[in-house]
LUMPADO-883737 format. One line per 3 residues: number of its first residue (from 1); their letters; for each residue x, y, z of N, C-alpha, C, O. Coordinates in nm, 2 decimals. Layout:
NUM	A	X/Y/Z/X/Y/Z/X/Y/Z/X/Y/Z  ... $
This chain:
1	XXX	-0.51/2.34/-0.16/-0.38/2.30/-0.15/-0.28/2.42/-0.15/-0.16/2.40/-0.13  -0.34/2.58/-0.16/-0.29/2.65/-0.14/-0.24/2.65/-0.03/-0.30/2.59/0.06  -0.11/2.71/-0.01/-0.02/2.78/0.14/0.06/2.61/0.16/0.16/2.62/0.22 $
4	XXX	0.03/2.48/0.11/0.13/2.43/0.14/0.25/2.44/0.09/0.25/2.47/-0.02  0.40/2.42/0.14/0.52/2.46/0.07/0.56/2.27/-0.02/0.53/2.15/0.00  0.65/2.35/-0.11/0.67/2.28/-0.20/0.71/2.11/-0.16/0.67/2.02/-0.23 $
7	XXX	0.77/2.08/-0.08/0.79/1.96/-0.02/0.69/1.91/0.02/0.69/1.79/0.00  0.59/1.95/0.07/0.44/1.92/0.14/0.35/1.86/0.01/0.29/1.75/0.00  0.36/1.95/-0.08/0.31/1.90/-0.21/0.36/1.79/-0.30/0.28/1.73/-0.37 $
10	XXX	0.49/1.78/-0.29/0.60/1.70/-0.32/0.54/1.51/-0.24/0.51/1.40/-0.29  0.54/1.56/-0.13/0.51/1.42/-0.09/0.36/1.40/-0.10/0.33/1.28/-0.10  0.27/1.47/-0.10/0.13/1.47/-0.10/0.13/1.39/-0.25/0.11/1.27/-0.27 $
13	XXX	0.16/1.46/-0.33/0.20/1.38/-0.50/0.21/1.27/-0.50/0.13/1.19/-0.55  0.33/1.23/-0.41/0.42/1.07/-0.42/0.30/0.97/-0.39/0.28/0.86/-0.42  0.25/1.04/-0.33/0.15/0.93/-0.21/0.02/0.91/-0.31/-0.04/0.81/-0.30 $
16	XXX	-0.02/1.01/-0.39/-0.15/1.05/-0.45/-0.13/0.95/-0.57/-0.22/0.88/-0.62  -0.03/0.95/-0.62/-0.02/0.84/-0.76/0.00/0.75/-0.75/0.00/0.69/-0.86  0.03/0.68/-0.66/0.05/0.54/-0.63/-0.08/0.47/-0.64/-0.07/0.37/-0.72 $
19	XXX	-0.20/0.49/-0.59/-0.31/0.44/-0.63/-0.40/0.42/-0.74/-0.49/0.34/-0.77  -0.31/0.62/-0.83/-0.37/0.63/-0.93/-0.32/0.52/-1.05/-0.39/0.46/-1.13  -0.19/0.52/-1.02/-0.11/0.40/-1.15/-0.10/0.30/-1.07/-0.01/0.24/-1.13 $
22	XXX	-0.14/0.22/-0.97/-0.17/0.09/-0.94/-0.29/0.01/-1.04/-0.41/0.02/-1.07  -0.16/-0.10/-1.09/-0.23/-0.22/-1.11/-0.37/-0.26/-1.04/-0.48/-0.29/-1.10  -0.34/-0.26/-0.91/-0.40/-0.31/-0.80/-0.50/-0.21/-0.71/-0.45/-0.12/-0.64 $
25	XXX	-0.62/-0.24/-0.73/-0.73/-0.15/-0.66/-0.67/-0.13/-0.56/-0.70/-0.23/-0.49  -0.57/-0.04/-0.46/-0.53/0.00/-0.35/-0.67/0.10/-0.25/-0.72/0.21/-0.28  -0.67/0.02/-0.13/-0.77/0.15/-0.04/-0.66/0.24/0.03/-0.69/0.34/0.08 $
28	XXX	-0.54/0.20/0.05/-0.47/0.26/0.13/-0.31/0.22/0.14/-0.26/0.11/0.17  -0.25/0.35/0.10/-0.10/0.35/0.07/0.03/0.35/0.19/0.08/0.45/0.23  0.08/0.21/0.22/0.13/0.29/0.28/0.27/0.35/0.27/0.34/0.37/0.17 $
31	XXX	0.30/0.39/0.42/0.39/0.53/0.40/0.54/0.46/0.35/0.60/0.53/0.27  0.58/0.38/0.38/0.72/0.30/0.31/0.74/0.30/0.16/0.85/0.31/0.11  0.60/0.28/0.09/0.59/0.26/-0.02/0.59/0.41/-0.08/0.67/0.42/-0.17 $
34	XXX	0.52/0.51/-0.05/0.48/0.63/-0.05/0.63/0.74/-0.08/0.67/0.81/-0.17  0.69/0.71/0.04/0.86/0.76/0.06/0.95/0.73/-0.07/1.00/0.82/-0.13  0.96/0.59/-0.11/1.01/0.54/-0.19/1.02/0.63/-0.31/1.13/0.68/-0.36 $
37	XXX	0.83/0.67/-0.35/0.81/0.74/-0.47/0.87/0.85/-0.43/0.94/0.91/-0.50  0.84/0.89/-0.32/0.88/1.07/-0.30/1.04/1.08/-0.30/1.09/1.19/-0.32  1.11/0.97/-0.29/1.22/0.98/-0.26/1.27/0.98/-0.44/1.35/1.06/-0.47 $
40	XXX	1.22/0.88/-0.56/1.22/0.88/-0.65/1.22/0.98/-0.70/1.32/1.03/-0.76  1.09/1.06/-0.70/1.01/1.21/-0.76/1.13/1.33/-0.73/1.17/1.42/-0.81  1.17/1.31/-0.62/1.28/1.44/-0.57/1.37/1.41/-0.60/1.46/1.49/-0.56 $
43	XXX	1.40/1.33/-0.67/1.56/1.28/-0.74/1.55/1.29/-0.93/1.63/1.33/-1.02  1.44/1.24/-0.93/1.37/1.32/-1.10/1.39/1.48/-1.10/1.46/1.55/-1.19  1.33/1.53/-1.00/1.31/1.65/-0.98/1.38/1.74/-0.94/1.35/1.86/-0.93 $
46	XXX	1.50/1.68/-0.92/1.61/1.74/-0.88/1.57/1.84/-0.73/1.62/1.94/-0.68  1.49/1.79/-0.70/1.45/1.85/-0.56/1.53/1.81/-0.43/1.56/1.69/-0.43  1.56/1.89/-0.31/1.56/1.83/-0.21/1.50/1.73/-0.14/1.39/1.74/-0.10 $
49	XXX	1.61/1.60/-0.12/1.51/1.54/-0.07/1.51/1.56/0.09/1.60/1.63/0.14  1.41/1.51/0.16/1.40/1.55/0.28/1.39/1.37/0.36/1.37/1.26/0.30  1.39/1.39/0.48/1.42/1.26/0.53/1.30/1.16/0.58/1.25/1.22/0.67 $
52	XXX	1.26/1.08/0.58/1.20/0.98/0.61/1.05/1.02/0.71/0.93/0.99/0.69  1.13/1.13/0.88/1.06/1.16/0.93/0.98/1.27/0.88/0.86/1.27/0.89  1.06/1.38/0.80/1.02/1.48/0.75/0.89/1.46/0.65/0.81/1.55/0.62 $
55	XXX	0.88/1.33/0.59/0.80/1.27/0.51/0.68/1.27/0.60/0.58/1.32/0.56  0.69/1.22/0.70/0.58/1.19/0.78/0.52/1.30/0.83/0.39/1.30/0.84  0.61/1.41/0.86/0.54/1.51/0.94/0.45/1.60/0.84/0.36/1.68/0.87 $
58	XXX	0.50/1.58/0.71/0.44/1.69/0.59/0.26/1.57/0.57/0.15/1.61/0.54  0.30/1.45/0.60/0.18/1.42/0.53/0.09/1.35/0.69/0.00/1.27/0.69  0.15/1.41/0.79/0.02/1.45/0.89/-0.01/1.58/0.92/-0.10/1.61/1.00 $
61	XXX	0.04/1.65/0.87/0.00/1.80/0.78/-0.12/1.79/0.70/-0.22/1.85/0.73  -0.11/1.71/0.57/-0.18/1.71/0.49/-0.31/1.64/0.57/-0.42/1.68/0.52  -0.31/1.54/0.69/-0.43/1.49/0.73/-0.47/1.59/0.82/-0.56/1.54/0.89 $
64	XXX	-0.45/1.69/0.85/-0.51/1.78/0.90/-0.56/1.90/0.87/-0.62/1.99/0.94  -0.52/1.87/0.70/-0.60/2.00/0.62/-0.70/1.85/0.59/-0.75/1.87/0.47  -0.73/1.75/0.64/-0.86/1.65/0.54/-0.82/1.62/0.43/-0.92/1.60/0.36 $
67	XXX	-0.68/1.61/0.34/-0.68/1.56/0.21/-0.67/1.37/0.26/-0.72/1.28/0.19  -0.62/1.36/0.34/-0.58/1.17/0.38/-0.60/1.17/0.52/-0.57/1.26/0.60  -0.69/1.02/0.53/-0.69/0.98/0.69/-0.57/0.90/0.69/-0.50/0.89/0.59 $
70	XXX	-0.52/0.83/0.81/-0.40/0.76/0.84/-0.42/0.65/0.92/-0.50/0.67/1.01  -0.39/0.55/0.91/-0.36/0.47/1.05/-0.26/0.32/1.01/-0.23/0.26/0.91  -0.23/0.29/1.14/-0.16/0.21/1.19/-0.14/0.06/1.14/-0.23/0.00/1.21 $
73	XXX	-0.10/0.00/1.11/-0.07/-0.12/1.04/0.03/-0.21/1.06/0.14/-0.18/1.01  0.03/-0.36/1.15/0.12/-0.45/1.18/0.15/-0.50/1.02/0.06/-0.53/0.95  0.29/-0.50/0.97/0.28/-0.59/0.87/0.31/-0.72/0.88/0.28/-0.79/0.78 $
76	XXX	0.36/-0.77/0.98/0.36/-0.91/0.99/0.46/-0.90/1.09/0.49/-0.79/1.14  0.53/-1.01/1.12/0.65/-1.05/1.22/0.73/-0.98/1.20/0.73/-0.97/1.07  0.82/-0.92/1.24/0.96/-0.86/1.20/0.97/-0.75/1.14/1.07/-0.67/1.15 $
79	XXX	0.81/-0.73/1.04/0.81/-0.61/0.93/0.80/-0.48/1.01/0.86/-0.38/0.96  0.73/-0.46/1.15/0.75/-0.36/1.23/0.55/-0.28/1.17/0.45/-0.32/1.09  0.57/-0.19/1.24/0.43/-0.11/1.23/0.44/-0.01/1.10/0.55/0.00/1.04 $
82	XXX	0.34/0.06/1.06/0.37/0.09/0.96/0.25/0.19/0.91/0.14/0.13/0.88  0.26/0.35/0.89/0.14/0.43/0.85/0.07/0.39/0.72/0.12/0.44/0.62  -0.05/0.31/0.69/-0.13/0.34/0.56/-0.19/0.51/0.54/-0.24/0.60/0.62 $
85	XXX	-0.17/0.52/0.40/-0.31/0.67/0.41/-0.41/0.62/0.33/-0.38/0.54/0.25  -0.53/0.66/0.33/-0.63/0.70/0.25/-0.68/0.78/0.19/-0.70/0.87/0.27  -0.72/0.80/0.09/-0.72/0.93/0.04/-0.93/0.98/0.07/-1.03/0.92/0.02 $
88	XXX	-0.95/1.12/0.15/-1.06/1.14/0.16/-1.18/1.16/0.03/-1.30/1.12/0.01  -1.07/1.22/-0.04/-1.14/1.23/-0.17/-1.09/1.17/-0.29/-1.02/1.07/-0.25  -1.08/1.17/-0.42/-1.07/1.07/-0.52/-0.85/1.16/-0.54/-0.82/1.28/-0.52 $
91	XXX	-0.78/1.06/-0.56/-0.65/1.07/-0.55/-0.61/1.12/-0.69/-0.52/1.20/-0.71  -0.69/1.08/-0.77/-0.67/1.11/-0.89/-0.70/1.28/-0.93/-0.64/1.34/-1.02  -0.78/1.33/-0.86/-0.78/1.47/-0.87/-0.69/1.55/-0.77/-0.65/1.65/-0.82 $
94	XXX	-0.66/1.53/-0.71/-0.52/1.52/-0.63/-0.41/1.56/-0.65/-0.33/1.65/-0.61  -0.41/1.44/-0.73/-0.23/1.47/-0.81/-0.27/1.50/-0.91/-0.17/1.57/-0.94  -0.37/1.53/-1.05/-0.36/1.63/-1.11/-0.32/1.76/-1.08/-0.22/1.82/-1.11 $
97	XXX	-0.44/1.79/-1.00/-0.41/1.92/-0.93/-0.24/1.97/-0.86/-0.20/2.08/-0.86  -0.17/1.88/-0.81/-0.04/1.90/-0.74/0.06/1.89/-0.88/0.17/1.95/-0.88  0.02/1.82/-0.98/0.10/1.81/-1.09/0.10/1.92/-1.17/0.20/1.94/-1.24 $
100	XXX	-0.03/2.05/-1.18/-0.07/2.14/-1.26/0.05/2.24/-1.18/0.13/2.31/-1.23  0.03/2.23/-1.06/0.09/2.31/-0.94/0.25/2.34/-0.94/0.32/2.44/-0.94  0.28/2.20/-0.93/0.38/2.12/-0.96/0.49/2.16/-1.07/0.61/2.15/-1.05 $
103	XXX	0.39/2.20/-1.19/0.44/2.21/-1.28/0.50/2.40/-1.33/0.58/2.46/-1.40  0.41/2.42/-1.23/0.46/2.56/-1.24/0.55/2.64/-1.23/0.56/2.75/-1.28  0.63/2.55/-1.14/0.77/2.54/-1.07/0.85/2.50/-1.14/0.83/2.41/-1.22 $
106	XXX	0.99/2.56/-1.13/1.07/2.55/-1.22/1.13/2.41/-1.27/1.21/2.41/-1.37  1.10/2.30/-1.20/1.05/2.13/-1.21/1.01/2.14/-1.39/0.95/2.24/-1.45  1.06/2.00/-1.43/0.98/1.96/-1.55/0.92/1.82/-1.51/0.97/1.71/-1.49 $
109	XXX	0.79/1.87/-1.52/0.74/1.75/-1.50/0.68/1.69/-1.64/0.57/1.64/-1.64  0.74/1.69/-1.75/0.74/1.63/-1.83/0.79/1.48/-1.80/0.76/1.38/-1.87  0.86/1.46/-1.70/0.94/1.31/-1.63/0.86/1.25/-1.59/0.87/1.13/-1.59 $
112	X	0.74/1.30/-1.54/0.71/1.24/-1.44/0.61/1.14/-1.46/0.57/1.08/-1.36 $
């Protein structure tokens, strides 16, 4: 996860704990829900938030270093289409690791 920049990791996070603190056995997160948290986390975090698409392009980034595959999802009538991710490897080590990272940075992730 070296060389990604702080936003990259920022949203890789948002996306990575959602499964881990789900109630609900999740196989795949998707990106509406994912945004929400990142949009959350960067507001805790006093970080820049960045926009919607910018979310997207950082975490088809991340599917091309192999941390998440992606795909395509009708949610119903009206709901429109919509990116799920999966996580390649276990999510939970993940976001530890981005949270140790994370934490390094002048961020307190004691909030989080």
């Amino acid at each position: 996860m070296q060389g990604l920049s702080t936003q990259k990791k920022l949203s890789l996070y948002a996306t990575a704990i959602i499964p881990v603190h789900s109630k609900r056995n999740l196989n795949a997160v998707p990106s509406t829900v994912a945004y929400r948290v990142y949009q959350y986390l960067s507001d805790l975090l006093d970080a820049d938030e960045k926009s919607r698409d910018s979310y997207l392009r950082y975490m088809s980034e991340a599917e091309t270093y192999n941390f998440v595959t992606s795909e395509k999802r009708k949610r119903g009538y009206g709901s429109g289409v919509h990116k799920e991710y999966t996580f390649v490897g276990d999510p939970e080590v993940v976001a530890e690791t981005l949270q140790a990272d994370i934490g390094s940075k002048k961020w307190n992730t004691t909030r989080i």
